[in-house]
N, C-alpha and C positions, 0 to 999 in steps of 0.2 A: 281675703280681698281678691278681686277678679283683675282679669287685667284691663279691664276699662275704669273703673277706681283710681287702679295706680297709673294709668295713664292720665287721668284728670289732674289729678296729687300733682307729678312734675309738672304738666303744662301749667299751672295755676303755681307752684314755688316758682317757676322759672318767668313766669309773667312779674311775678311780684318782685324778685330779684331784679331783674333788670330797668322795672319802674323805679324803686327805690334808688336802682345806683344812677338811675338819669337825674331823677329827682337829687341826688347829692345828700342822701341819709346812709348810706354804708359807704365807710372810710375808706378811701384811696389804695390803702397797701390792702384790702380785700378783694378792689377789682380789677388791679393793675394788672389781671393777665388777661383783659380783655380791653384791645387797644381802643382808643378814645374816637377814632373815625367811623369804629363799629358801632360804637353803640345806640345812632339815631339807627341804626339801621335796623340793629334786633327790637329798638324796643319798638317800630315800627310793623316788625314780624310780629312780636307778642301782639300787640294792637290787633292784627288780623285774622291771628289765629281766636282768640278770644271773642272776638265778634263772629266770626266763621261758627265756632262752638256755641255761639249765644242764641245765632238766629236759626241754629241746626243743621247747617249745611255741614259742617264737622263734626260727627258724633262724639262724645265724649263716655258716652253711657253704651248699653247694649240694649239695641232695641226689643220692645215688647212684641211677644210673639201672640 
């Protein structure tokens, strides 16, 4: 694996973490180290990062040469 793979891999776990625990499907004592005024704010990042990455202005892959 290259390291734009494994960069996808986190950005897209960490998207999905953080939806989930907005969303209230991963238990309380899982995300209690991440305080409760933060979290419109990350998943708001994730939001944009993910769009950023969708419409290509953020690469995620290694471009073709």
């Amino acid at each position: 694996m290259d390291r734009w793979s494994i960069t996808s891999i986190i950005v897209i776990i960490c998207f999905l973490f953080l939806l989930f625990a907005e969303l209230g499907l991963i238990p309380d004592y899982i995300i209690s180290f991440i305080p409760p005024e933060f979290r419109g704010t990350l998943i708001f990042i994730a939001f944009v990062i993910l769009a950023l990455a969708g419409i290509g202005i953020l690469p995620l892959s290694p471009k073709k040469k």
